[in-house]
C-alpha positions as CSV (number, residue, x, y, z in Angstrom):
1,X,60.2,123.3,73.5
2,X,57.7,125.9,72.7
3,X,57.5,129.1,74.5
4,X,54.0,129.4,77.1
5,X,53.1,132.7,74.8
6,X,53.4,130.8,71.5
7,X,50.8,127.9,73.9
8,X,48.4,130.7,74.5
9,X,48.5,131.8,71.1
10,X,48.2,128.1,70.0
11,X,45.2,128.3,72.4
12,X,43.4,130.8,71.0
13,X,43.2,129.0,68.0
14,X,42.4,125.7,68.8
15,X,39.6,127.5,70.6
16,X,38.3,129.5,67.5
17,X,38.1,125.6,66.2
18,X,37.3,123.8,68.9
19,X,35.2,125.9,71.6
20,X,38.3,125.5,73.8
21,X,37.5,128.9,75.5
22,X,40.9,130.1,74.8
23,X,42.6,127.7,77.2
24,X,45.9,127.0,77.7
25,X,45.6,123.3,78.2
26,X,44.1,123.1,74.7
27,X,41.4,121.8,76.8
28,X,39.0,123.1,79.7
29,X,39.0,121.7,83.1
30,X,36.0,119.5,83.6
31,X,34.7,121.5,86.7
32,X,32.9,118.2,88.2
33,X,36.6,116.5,88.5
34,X,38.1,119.6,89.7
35,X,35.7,119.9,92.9
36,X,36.2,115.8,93.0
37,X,39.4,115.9,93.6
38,X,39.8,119.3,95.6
39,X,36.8,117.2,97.9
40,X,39.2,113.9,98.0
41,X,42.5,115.8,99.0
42,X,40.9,118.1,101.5
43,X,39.1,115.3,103.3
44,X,42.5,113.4,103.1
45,X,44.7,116.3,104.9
46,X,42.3,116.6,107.5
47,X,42.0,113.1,108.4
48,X,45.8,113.2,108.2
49,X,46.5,115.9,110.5
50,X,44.1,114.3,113.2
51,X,46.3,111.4,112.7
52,X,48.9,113.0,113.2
53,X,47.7,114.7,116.9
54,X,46.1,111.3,117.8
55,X,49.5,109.6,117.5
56,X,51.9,112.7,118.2
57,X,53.6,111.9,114.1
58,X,54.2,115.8,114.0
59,X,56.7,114.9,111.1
60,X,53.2,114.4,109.2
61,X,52.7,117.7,109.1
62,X,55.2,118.9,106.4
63,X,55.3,115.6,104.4
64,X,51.3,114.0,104.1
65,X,49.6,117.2,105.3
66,X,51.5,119.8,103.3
67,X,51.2,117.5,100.0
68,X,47.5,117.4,100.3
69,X,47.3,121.2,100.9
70,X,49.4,121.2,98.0
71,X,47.0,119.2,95.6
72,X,44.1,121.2,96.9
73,X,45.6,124.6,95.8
74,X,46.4,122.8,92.6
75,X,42.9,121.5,92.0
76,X,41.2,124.9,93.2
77,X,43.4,126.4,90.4
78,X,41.8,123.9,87.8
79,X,38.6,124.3,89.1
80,X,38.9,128.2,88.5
81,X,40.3,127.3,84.9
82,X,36.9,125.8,84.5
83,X,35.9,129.0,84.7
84,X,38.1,131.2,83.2
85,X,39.6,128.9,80.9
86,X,41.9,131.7,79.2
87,X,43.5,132.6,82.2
88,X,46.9,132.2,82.7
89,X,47.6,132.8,86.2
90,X,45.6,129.3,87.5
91,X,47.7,127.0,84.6
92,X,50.3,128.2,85.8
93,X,49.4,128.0,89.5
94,X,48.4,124.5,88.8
95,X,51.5,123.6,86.8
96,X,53.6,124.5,89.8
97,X,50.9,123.1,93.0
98,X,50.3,119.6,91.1
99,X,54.3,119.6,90.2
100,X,55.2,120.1,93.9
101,X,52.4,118.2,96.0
102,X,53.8,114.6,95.5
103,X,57.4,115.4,96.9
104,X,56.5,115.6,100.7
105,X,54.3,112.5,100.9
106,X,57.6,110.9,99.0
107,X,59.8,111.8,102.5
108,X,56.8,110.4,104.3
109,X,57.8,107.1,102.8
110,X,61.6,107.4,103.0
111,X,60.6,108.4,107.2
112,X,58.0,104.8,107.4
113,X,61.0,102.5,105.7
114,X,63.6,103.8,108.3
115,X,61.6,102.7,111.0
116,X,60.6,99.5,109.4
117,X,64.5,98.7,109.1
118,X,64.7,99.6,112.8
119,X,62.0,96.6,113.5
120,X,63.2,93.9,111.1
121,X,66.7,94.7,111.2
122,X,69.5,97.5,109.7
123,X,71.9,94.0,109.4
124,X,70.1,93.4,106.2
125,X,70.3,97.2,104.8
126,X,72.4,98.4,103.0
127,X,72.1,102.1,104.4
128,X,71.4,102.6,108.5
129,X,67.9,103.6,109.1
130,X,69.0,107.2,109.7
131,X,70.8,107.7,106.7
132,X,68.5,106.8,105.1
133,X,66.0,109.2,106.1
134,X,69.0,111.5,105.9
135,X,70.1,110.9,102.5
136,X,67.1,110.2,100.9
137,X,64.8,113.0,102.5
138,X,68.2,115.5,101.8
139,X,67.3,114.4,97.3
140,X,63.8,115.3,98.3
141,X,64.0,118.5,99.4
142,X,67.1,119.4,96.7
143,X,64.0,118.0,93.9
144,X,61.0,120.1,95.8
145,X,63.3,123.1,95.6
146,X,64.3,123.1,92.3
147,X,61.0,122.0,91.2
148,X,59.9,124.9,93.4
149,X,62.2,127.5,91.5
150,X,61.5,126.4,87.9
151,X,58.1,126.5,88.6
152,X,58.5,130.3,90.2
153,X,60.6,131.5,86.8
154,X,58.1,129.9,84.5
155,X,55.2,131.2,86.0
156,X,56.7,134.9,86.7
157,X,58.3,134.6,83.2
158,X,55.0,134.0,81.7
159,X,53.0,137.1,83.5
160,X,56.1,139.0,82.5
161,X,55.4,138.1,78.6
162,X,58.7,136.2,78.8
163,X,59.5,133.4,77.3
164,X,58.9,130.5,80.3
165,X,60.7,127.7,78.3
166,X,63.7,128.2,80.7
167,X,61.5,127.5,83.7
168,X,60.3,124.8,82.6
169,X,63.8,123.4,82.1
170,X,64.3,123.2,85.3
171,X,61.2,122.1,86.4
172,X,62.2,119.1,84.4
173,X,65.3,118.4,85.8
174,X,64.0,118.7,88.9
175,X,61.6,116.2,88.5
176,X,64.0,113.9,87.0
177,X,66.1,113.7,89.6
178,X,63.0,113.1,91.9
179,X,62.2,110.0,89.7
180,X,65.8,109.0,89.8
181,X,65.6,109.0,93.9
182,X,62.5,107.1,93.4
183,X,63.9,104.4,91.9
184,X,67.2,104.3,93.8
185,X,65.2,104.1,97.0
186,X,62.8,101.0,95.5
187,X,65.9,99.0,94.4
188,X,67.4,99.7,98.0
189,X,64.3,98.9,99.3
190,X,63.8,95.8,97.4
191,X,67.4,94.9,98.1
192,X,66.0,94.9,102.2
193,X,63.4,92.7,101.8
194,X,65.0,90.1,100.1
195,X,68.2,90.2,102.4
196,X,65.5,89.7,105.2
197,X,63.2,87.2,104.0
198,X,66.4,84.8,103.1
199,X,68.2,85.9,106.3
200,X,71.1,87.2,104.5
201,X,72.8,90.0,106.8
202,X,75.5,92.9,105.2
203,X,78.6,91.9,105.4
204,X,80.3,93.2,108.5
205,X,76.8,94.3,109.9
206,X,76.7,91.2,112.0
207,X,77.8,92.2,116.1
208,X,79.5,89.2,117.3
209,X,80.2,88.2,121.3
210,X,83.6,89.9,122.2
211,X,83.0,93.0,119.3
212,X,82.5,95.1,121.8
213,X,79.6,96.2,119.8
214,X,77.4,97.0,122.5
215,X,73.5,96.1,122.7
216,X,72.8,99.8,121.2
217,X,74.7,99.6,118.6
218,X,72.7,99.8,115.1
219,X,74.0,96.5,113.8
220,X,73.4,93.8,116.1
221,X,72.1,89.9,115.2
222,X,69.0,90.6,116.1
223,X,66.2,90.0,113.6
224,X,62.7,91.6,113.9
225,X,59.8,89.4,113.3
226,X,57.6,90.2,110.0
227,X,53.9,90.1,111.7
228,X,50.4,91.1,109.9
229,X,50.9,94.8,110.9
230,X,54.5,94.9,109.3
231,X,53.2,93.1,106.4
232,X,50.1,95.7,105.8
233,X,52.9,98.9,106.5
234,X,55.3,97.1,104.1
235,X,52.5,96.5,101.1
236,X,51.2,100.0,101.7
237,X,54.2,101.5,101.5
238,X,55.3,99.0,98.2
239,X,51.7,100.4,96.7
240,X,51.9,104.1,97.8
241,X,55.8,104.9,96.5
242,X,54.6,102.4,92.9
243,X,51.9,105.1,92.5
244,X,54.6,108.0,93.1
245,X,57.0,106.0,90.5
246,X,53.7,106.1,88.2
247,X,53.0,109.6,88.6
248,X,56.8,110.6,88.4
249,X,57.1,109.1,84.8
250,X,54.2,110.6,83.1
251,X,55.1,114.1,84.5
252,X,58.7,113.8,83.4
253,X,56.9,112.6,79.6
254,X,54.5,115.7,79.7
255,X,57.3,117.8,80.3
256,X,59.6,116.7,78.0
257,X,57.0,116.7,75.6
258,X,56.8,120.3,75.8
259,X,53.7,122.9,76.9
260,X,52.3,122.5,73.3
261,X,52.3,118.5,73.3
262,X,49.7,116.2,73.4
263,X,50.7,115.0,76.5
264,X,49.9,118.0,78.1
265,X,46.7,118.7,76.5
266,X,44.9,115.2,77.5
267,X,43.0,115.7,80.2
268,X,42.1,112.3,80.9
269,X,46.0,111.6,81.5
270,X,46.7,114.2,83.4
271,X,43.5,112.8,85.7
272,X,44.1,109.4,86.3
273,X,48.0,109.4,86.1
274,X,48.7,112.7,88.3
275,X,45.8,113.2,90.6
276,X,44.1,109.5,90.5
277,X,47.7,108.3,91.4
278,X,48.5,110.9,94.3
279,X,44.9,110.5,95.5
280,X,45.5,106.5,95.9
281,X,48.9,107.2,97.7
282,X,47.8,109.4,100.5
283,X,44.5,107.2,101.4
284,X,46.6,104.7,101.2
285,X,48.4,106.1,104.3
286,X,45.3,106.9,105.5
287,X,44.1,103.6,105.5
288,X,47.4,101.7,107.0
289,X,48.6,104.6,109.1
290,X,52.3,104.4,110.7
291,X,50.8,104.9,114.1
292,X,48.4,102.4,113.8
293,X,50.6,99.8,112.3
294,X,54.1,100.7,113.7
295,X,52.8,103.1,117.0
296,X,53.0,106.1,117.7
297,X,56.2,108.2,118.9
298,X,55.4,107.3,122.4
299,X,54.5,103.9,122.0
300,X,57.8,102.7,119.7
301,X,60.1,104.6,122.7
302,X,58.0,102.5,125.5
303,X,58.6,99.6,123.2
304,X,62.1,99.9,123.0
305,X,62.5,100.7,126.6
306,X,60.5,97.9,127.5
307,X,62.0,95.3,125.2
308,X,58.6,94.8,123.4
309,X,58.4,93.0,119.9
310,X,62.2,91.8,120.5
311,X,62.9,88.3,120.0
312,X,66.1,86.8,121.3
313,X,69.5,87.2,119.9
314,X,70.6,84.4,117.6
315,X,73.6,83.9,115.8
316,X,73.3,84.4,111.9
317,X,76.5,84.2,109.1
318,X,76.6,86.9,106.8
319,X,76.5,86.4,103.2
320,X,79.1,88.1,100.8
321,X,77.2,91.0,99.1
């Protein structure tokens, strides 16, 4: 992988040639897109933290919110490449912002599918609601750190006049692991929905009369009913994470292709498969909030105080898994 000083020098070149400005991305930031997308995730966080009050989701705060303050210091970064395209303090600000954003709107998702499995039923998953969120949210933060730390050497490497190639190791790895959670989360996911749509219960998940399982217990035969708010939450959230997945793969490509590849110095992919994708994840959550589709906090503990949305326990056999 080439170093970021041997880029810039690269850079320089390619500018001589191509009126590149000197830039680092072997291209300049197209300022109109910049301010599109700084407009798109600003307008997105705000509506998301009102959202967030409205239906008391503080949890919104350091997963949607944070993401999209994220993308906007990212974008603002780009935006200033547009104007001082041989700088290398925004590339490497936006390197690390746009590497980072995505991971807190991921545990957003991981939160939304817990509580889905609370309404349809933990028989048919594979993982209890909350370790799920445990587990899963736990490989998010281990990916958003190390991303976090690669990201830090790179970028301190590079001001230092240091090679940066070491950074961006990491940075890689990081993000691979994130895509591996990704996709271990959608086949555990898919896993749910098919177990529930043919009504075939975990093994041993099943509470039987004389268990002494009692009606608290996580596992009980009781199956929540799919209605059209469910059904909206569950396509959003199948849409939002497929755009993450999306996203995930042609960062992990860019990075393995190194910071002189062509990957990295096509700005139209970096555009519609990093910020086009992130962009259509968090309106997406706009759009079909948890609050409005599954309640707010308040709401889901009156539900489950009151009995609401239960239907009555019936007797179901497990299938072998």
């Amino acid at each position: 992988m080439a170093s970021f000083n041997d880029t810039l020098t690269h850079a320089v070149v390619d500018a001589t040639r191509h009126n590149f400005g000197g830039s680092p991305y072997h291209y300049i930031p197209t300022e109109g897109v910049a301010i599109t997308f700084i407009t798109l995730f600003a307008l997105s966080t705000l509506v998301h933290a009102g959202q967030a009050i409205v239906y008391r989701m503080w949890w919104l705060f350091p997963t949607a919110c944070l993401c999209g303050l994220l993308e906007v210091l990212g974008w603002s970064a780009r935006l200033w490449s547009s104007f001082s395209p041989s700088m290398a303090a925004p590339f490497e600000m936006q390197i690390t912002a746009t590497i980072l954003g995505p991971t807190p709107l991921l545990a957003a998702n991981f939160v939304i599918f817990g509580v889905i499995i609370q309404r349809l039923g933990a028989q048919y998953s594979r993982l209890s609601p909350k370790w799920y969120t445990i587990l899963f949210c736990t490989g998010d933060v281990v990916s958003l750190v190390v991303q976090g730390v690669g990201g830090g050497m790179a970028a301190t490497a590079a001001g230092n006049g240091r090679d940066p190639t070491l950074g961006g190791h990491i940075m890689l790895g990081g993000i691979c692991f994130q895509l591996f959670i990704i996709t271990i989360y959608a086949i555990c996911a898919a896993e749910f929905y098919v177990r529930y749509s043919q009504d075939w219960p975990m093994l041993g998940r099943v509470a039987s009369s004389g268990s002494g399982v009692g009606k608290d217990s996580e596992y009980t035969h009781e199956s929540g009913q799919m209605n059209g708010r469910l059904t909206v939450m569950c396509g959003a959230l199948i849409f939002s994470t497929t755009c993450l997945f999306i996203r995930a793969v042609y960062r992990t490509i860019e990075l393995s292709n190194g910071w002189n590849g062509r990957i990295i110095s096509t700005q139209v992919l970096f555009n519609v498969l990093d910020g086009a994708m992130i962009v259509l994840a968090v309106y997406t959550l706009n759009i079909a909030h948890p609050g409005l589709l599954l309640g707010s906090r308040l709401r889901l503990a009156q539900a489950n105080n009151q009995g609401v949305e239960k239907e009555p326990r019936i007797e179901v056999t497990p299938s072998p898994n």
